[in-house]
N, C-alpha and C positions, 0 to 999 in steps of 0.2 A: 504494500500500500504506500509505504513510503516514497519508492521511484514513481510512480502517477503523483504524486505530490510534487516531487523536485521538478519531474516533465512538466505539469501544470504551472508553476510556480515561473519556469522558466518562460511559458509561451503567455502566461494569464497571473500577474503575479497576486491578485486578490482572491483568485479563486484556490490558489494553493492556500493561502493565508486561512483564509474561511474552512475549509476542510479540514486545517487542522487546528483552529481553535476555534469555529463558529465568527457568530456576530459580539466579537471582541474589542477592544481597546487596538491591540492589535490588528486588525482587519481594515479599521478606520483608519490609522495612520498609512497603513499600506497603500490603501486609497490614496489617500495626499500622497505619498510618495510617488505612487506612478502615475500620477497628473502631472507631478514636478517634471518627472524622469521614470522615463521607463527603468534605466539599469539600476538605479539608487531603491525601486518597486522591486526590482525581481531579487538585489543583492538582500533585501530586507526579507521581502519571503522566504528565501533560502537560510535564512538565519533561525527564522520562527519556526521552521519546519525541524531542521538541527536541533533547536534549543530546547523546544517544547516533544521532541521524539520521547521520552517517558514518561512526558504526564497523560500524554492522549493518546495508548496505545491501537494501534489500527482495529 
């Protein structure tokens, strides 16, 4: 589950974000992020997806 996350994350960086923690804190920054910038969106989702891998397990 986790590579569909990193894949998403890399092509949709809010919808990786969302998957793996919902309609979070998280999710919403994402948003801004990849308004600002796509790669600053995707480098943040790939963080979230890492960071948060044992709280939410698939």
């Amino acid at each position: 589950m986790d590579l569909i996350r990193i894949i998403l994350a890399l092509l949709l960086p809010p919808v990786g974000v969302f998957l793996q923690v919902g309609f979070g804190a998280q999710f919403w920054i994402n948003i801004l992020l990849t308004l600002l910038g796509y790669i600053p969106g995707m480098i943040h989702a790939l963080w979230v997806i890492v960071k948060h891998r044992d709280r939410y397990p698939a």
